[in-house]
Structure formats: C-alpha cells, structure tokens
N, C-alpha and C positions, 0 to 999 in steps of 0.2 A: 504493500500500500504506500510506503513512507516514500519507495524508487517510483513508484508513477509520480506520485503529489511532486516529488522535485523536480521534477521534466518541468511541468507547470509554473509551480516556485518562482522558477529561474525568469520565467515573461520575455521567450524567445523571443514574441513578434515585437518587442521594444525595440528591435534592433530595425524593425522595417519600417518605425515609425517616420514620419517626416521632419526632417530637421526642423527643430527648431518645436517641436513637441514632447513636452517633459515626459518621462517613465511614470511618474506619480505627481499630484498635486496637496495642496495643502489645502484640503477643503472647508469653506465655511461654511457653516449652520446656521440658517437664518431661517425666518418666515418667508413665505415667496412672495404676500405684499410686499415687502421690503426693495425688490428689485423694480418695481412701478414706483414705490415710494422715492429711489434715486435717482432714477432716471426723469421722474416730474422736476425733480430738484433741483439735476444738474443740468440735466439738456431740455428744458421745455419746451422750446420754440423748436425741437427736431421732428418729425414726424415718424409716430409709430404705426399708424394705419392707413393704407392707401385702399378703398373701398368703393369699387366704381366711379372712383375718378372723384370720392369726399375722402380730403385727409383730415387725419383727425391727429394732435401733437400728443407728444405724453404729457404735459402741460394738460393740457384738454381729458386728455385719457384716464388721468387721476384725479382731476376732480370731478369728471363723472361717474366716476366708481367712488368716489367719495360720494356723493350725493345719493347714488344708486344704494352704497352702505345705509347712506341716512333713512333711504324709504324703504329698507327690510327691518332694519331695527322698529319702525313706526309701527310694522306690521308684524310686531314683537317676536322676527328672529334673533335668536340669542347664539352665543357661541356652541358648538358640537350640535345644531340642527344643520338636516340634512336639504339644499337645494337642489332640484333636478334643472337642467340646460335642456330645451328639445328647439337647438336651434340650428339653422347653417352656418357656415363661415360666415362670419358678419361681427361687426364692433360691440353690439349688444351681449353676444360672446365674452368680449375682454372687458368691458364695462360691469356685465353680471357679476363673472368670474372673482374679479379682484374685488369687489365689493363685496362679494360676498366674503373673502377671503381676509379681509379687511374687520369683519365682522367676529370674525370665528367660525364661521359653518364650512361647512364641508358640500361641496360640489358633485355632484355624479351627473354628468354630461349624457346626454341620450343619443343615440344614430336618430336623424333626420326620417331616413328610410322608414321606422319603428313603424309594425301596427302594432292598434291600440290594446290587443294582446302583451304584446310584448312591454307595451310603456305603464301598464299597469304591473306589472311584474316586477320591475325594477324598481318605481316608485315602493308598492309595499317591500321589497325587501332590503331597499337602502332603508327606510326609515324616512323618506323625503319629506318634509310637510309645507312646500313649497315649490311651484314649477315655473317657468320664466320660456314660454312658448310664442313661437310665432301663430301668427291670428290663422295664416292658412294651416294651421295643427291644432285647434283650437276644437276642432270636433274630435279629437283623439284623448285631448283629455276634459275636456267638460263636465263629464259622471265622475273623475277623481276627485278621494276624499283629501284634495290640497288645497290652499289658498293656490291661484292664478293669478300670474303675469304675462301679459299680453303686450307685444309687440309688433311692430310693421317693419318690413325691410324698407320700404320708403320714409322709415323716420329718418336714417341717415346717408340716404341718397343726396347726391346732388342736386339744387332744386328744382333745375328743368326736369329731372329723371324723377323727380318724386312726383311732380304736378301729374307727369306722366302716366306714372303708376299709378295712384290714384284715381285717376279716370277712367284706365284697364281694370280697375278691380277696387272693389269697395271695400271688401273683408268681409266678412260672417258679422253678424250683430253678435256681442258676447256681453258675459256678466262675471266679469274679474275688472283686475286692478290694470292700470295702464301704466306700459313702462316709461314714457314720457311723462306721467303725472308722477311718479316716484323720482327720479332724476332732478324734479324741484323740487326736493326734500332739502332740511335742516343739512349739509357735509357734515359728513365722521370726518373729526378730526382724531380724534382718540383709535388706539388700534389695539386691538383684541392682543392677552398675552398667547404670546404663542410655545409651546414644546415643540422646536420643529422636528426633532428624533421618534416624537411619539403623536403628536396631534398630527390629524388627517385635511390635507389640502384635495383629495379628492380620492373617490369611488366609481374606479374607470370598469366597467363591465364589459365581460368577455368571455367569448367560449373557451377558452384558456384550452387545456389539454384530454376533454371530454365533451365539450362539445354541451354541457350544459349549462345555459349563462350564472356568473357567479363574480363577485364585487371585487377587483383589486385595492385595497386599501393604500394610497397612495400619499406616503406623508408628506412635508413639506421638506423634508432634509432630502427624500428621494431626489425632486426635480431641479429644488436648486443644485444638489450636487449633480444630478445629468447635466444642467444645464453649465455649469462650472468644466465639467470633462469634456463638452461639444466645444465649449469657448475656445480652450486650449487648441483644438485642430480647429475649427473656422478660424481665430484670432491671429494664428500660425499664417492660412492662408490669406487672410485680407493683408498680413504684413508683404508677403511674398508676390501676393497677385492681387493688389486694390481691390479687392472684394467689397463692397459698400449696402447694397441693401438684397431685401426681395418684400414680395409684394404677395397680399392675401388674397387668396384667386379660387374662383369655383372651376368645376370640371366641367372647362367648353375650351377645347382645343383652340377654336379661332379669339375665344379672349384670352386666352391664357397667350397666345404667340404675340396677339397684340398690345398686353399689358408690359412681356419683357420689353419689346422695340421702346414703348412707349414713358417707361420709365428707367429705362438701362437698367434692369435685373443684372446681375450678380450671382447670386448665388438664389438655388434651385433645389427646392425637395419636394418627392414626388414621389407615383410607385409603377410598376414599368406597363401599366394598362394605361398611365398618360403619357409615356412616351411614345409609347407605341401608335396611340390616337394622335399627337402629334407629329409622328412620323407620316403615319395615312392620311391626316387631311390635306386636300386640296389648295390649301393656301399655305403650307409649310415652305416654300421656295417664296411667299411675297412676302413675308415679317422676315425682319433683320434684326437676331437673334446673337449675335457675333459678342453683345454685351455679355454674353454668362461666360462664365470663370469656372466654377465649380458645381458640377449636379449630382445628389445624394439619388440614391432608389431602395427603396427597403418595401416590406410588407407582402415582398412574393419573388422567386429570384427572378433572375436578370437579362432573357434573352441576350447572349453574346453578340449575335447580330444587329438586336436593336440598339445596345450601346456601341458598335462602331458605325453605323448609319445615325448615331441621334451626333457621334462627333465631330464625326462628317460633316452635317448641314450645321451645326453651331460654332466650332471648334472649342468646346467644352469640355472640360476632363468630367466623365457621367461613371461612378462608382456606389458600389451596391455595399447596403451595408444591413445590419440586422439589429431587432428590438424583438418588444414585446410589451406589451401593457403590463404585465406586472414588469418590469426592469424600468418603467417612467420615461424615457423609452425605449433608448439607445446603447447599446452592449458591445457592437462590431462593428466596424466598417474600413475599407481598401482606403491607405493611402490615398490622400489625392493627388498628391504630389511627384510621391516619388514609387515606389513598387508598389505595382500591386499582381493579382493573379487573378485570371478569369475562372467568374462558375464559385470563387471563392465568396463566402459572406466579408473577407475582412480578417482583420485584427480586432482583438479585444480594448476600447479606448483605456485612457490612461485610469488606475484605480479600480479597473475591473480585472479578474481574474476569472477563468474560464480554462472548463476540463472537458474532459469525458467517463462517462463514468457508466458501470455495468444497468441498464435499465430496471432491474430486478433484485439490485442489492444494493446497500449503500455504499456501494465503495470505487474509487478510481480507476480505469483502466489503462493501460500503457500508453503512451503516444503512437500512432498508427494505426490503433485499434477503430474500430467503428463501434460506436455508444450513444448513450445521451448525453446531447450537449448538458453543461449544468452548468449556472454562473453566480459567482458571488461579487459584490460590490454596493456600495453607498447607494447605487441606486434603485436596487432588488426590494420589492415592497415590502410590505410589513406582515400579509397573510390577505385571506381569502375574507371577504365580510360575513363573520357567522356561518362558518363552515371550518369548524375546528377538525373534522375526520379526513378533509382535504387538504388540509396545511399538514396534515401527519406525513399525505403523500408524496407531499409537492415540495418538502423540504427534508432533508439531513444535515446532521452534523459530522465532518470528517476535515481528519488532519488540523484541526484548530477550525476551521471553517464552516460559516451555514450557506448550503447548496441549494440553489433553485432548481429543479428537474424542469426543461423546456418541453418536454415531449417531444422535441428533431433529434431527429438520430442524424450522427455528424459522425466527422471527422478530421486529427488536428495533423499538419504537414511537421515536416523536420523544422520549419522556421516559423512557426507557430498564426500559419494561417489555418482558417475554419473553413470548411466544405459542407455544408446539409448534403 
C-alpha cells in the first residue's frame, strides 16, 4: 500500500506543470462573499457582467446583492436556510447568489431544464424554504410549499431589448414576491459570520455515481480554494498570454461567436457539445475569433479532432480538463501552455492529489494499473446532504488521506497524467 501511495506522494505531473505555476499554494479561508466584497472595493468601476450587451460593474454587482440580502432578511431569511436558484445564466444568478451568501443561507441552484417532478424533489430534500424563479418557471413551482421570487430576464436587459421583450411576452400573472421590488430593500451592510471549513455556501445536486439525485454539500473553503488553485494557472496565463476577460453566454453558437469578436474574449470555458456546434454552424468562418488565448473543455471528453479543427479556425490553445460537482469543481486539467497529451483529462491542479485505487477495496493500486480515479484536496466537498450510508461509500481513509471514489475508472501514465 505505502509503495503505490508514494508513486503518488511524489506529484509527478508537477513537473508538467507550466512555468510559472507553483506545486502547492498557500491557501486562504475565507467566506466566498468576501471575494464580491473586494472586488466592489477595489475595482468598482471594472465590469463583472456583460449580459446581452447590459454590463453590470462589481460596484453595481454588490450593492445589488446587498440590497437583494436586505429583501430576504425582510422576508425573515436567517443564516443556515436553504434558497433554491431555478434560473439561466443571467445577473439575477450572481445578484441572488451572493446575497444570499451574504446573509448566511445556503444556495442549491436548480437545472433550468427541471420538470416540476424533479424541482419539487430537491426543494423538499435540500430543506429550501425559498425559490428565486424566473416568471416563465413560475408554473413549475406555484403548488411549492416556498415563499416565491419572481423575476424577468428583461429586468436586466438593455433597454431597447427589454421594451422588446416585453411586448413579445407579458409573463404568467403570479402571486409571489418580485425581484425588482426586493433589490429596493434596506442594503446589508452587516455580513453573516461565517465557518468557511464547515458552513455551507451551497447544495449542488447531482446524479453523482448512481444515478440517483443526491445534494453535494459544498462549503465555502471548497470554492474559494478551487477558485485560488484555477487562479494560479489562468493568472500564470494572462501573465504569459494577456489573457483579460470572458463573457457570460447562453448556448447559441451564433451568439456565442458573436459575443467573443465582439468583446475580445480571452479566455473560454465550455464543454465539447459547444465546440463542436460551433464548429458546425454556418457562420463559424464570418466571426473573428482570433481574440481567445486559452479554451478549457471539461464535462465529457474531448473529441481529438474537434480540438484540432476548433485550433485551427481560432488559433487557441482548447485543453480538456476534469471536475465534478462534488470537487467545487475542478481537479484536472492539460497544461495550456506547455505539454500536454491527447484523450488525456490532464494533470491534477496545484493542492490536489489524485490516485487510483482498487474499486472494491479501500486501498491504492500501482501506477499503471486501471482503477478508480479517487481524489483528495481543499476542494473535495464535505458529504452527501442526509445521506450518511452514501458518504460511507463514497469516501475512505488511506495513507493519512480522505478519498473521494469518482466512479471513472482511469488510468495514471509514468508522468502523472490521467486517462478515463
């Protein structure tokens, strides 16, 4: 056991990391308001959100989730209640989010896709007593036993596109609370204390490794530290290759080609059913895409072909890397820089450790072997929500370390890249 676990130990693929990317970080513990709260602070006048062509500053961004704080507190959320999200990509996302966050509640985000099967399910098992829905979802939860928050995607449209929209579509008549009239609320200045090792920043739901949905408990030391370990390789590249922004985009190939031209994107993440739709649409040769630098692909592997055809038409380095909803999200990913290997998930980012280990027993297998991937690091969640017979399965302890079983069966090279 002790000769496998040192193969490991030793963190081969450090050596394939890209210059100028530490082995290990010094990671800080904070609440994850905290990162809205510095960034309103220092850079206000910068833009955090670009949303059909309304930007919204972090400036802007935090005192709407302060405000947005102020009108859940009215509506006497307290810290450790649970909000549900059943929204799109949209501002009211990051407005809810940190407001709520702000507050002390805990977050469980919903798929948009959801029937109302499914959104009732989650609600009763997170414990939510609060939903923050757009009005065209607004017949999926209307029988839930929640207080309702109702929003338009035209509240933060730009104003020809809202007037727009508006006249296309009226919305359902409803009988909840409006998220525009909470957002004129008293601002939270005050901010909930936080344990960020042990309080929960959110309850991501997933069929995890059965296929039966079940609550990721997702603290707040989780994302900051994911977010700390991504820093270090984007931060790495923006020093090396100007890397500057990217922009929050729904899945329509011809906006999405038109947003990069249109605000010089950068850097790109994505999963390779949009590359590939951007490969195939008809207008992939008339957007000038030349602006990306760097594009991630996780959530399915990688067509080897579509990543030399997506480099082709952009001249973009497109590198595939690996997560999971319980790991907050990010575990693996290919150099961008400098080596990487095709068909490969990557390397383990900085602070994570990752094996292989016998499916069926708790214990390490050799380097070479084929097993279950398993990975330990700051940002491996905290357990299953109220499913203690699941957390038995889904974790071990070996060699000083607690293992997460991913359910992919893998494989780890002589220089410590990973294969599903």
């Amino acid at each position: 056991m002790e000769d496998a676990f040192s193969f490991y130990k030793s963190k081969p693929w450090t050596r394939s990391y890209d210059e100028g990317v530490p082995e290990e970080l010094d990671i800080r513990v904070f609440p994850l308001y905290g990162i809205l709260d510095e960034h309103a602070k220092s850079i206000p006048s910068e833009t955090a959100i670009i949303f059909m062509g309304r930007r919204i500053t972090y400036g802007e961004l935090g005192e709407l989730s302060d405000r947005f704080a102020g009108g859940l507190r009215r509506l006497g959320v307290k810290k450790g209640d649970v909000g549900a999200l059943l929204l799109p990509n949209s501002p009211q996302f990051a407005i809810a989010y940190f407001g709520a966050l702000k507050l002390g509640a805990v977050v469980t985000p919903m798929n948009p896709l959801y029937t109302q099967r499914e959104i009732d399910h989650q609600i009763h098992d997170s414990g939510a007593k609060i939903i923050v829905a757009l009005d065209q979802f607004y017949d999926k939860v209307k029988e839930s036993n929640v207080d309702i928050i109702v929003t338009s995607i035209a509240d933060y449209l730009p104003r020809r596109l809202a007037v727009a929209y508006s006249l296309m579509s009226r919305g359902p008549r409803v009988n909840a609370h409006r998220f525009k009239d909470l957002i004129k609320s008293e601002p939270l200045r005050d901010r909930a204390s936080i344990d960020p090792s042990s309080d929960l920043a959110a309850i991501m739901y997933t069929g995890g490794t059965t296929g039966v949905p079940k609550g990721a408990e997702i603290t707040h030391a989780n994302i900051v530290a994911n977010l700390q370990q991504l820093s270090a390789i984007i931060q790495n590249v923006e020093r090396k290759a100007n890397v500057k922004r990217g922009v929050w985009m729904r899945f329509n190939p011809k906006e999405v080609m038109s947003a990069i031209e249109k605000h010089k994107v950068t850097l790109f993440h994505g999963v390779p059913t949009l590359y590939i739709a951007l490969l195939n649409s008809p207008y992939a040769s008339k957007y000038d895409m030349s602006s990306l630098i760097a594009c991630i692909s996780g959530a399915a592997p990688l067509p080897h072909e579509v990543a030399e055809r997506f480099e082709k038409l952009t001249g973009a380095r497109l590198r595939e890397g690996y997560g999971m909803t319980e790991t907050a999200v990010v575990t693996h990913v290919n150099p961008i820089l400098g080596k990487y290997k095709i068909g490969s998930i990557g390397v383990p980012i900085p602070n994570t450790i990752a094996a292989i280990a016998d499916p069926d027993k708790p214990q390490l297998l050799p380097q070479g072997e084929t097993g279950e991937l398993v990975i330990s690091g700051p940002q491996v969640m905290r357990g299953y929500h109220n499913m203690p017979s699941d957390n038995e399965l889904v974790f071990f302890q070996c060699c000083g370390y607690r293992w997460l079983r991913t359910g992919d069966l893998a494989y780890m090279d002589e220089e410590g890249f990973f294969f599903i």
